[in-house]
C-alpha positions in Angstrom: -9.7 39.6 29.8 -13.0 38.4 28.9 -12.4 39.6 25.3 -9.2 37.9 24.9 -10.9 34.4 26.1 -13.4 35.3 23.6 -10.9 35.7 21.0 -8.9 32.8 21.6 -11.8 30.5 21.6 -12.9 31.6 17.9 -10.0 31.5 16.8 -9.4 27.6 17.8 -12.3 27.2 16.8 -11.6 28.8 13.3 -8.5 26.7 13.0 -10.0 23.4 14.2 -12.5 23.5 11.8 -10.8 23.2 8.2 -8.3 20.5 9.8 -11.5 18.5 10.5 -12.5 19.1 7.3 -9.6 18.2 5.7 -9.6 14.7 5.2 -7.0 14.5 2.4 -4.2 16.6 1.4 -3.8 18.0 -2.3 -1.1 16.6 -4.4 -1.7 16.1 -8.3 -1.6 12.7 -9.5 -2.9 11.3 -12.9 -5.4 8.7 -14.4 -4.7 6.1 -16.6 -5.0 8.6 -19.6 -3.3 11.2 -18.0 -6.0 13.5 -17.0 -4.6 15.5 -13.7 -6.6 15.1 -10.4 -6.5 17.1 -7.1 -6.3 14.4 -4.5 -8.1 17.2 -2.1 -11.0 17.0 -4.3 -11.7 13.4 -4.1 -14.9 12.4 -3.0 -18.1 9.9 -3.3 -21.2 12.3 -3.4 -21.8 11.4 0.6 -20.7 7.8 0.5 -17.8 5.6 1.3 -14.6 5.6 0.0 -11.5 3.1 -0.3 -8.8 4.5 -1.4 -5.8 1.8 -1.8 -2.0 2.4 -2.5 -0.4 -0.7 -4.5 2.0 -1.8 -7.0 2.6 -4.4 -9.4 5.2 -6.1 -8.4 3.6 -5.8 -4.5 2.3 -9.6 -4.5 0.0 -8.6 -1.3 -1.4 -5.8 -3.2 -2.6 -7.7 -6.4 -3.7 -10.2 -4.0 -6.1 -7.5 -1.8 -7.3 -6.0 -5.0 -8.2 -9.3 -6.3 -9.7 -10.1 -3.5 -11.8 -7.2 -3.3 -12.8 -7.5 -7.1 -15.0 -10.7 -6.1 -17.5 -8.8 -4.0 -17.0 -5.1 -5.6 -20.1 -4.9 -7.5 -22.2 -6.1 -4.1 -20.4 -3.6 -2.4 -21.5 -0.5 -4.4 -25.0 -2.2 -4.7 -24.7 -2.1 -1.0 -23.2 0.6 0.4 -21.9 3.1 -2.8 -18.6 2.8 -2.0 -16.0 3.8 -4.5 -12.4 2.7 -4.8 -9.8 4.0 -5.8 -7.0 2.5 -6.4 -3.3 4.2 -6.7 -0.1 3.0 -8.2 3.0 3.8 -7.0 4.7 2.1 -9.8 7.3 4.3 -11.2 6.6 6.5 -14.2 8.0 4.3 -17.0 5.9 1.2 -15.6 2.6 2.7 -16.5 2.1 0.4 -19.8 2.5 -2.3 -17.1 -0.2 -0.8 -14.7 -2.4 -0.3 -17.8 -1.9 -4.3 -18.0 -2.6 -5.5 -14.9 -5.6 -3.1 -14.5 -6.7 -4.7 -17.6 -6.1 -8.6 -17.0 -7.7 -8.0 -13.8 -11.1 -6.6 -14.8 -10.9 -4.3 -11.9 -13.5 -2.0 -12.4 -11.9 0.7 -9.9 -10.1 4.3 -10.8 -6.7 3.8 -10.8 -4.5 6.8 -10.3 -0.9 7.1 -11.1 1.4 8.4 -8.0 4.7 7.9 -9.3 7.0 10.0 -7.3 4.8 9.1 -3.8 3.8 12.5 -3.2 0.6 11.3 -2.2 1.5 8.6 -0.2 4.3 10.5 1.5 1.8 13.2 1.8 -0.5 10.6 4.1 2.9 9.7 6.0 2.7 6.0 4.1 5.3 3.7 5.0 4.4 0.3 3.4 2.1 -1.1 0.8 -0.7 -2.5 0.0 -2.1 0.2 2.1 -5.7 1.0 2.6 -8.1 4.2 3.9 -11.8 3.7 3.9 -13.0 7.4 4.1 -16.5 7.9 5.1 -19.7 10.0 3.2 -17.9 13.4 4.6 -14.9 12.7 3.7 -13.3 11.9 7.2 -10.7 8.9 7.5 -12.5 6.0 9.4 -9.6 3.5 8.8 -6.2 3.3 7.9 -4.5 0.0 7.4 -1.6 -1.1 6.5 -0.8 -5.0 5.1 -3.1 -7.5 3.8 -4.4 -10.5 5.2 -6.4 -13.2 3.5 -10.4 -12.6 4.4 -10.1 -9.3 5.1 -12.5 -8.2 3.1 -15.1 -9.7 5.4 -13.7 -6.4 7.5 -14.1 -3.8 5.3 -17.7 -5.0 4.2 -18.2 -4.7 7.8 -16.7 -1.4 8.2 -18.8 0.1 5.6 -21.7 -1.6 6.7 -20.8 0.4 9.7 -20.6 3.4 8.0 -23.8 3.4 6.1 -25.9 2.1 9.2 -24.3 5.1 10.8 -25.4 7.8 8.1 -28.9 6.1 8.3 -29.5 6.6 11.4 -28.5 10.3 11.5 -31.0 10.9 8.2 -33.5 9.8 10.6 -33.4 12.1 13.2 
């Protein structure tokens, strides 16, 4: 009996471990110039991630990005963070991604996710949706909507994040 608890314990453990690890689930989706990426693989070298789903004709979406764009560069000064930012825009809209990537000056990677797999795979409903993911890859946030000023949140969050990895480096 003692053997089977034994058993049953590693093995839960076993399990448990890779779904904690496991942050993100792999579907292929493609840049701008149509290199293929693993969504599994994405990562920050140990810091913080945003990873945002929008369109262009999602008004709230241009207007998050935007919003974001004004305090991006303090942000990866600050904290490292990467975004990443994924269109859902069907395929043949791509020139028109490539556009408003472009009149935007957003300095993020863009990834194309036509058919949703990604975002279905994530069990997104509604856009502009947001994950802030932290240095080990483990989802600290998932938001749907935008709301003017909420920007002051996520700084926060990371803020948050960093303090947090700090503070472990320490000890």
């Amino acid at each position: 009996m003692k053997a089977i608890k034994s058993l049953i314990i590693m093995l839960a453990v076993a399990l448990a471990v890779p779904a904690a690890q496991a942050a993100l689930p792999s579907t292929q989706l493609k840049t701008l110039k149509g290199k293929v990426v693993d969504t599994a693989t994405l990562n920050n070298n140990g810091k913080p991630m945003i990873i945002t789903f929008f369109a262009g004709w999602c008004k709230p979406c241009l207007r998050e990005l935007n919003a974001i764009n004004e305090y991006y560069d303090d942000w990866r000064e600050e904290t490292g963070v990467k975004l990443i930012a994924i269109s859902i825009d069907e395929a043949d809209k791509i020139t028109n991604v490539r556009k408003t990537v472009n009149s935007n000056n957003w300095d993020y990677e863009i990834l194309l996710d036509p058919n949703s797999d990604f975002k279905r795979a994530l069990g997104i409903q509604n856009i502009p949706h947001m994950l802030i993911i932290d240095g080990q890859g483990k989802i600290v946030e998932n938001r749907s909507g935008y709301t003017d000023g909420s920007e002051n949140h996520i700084i926060k969050k990371l803020r948050e994040i960093t303090a947090t990895k700090k503070v472990t480096k320490k000890k």
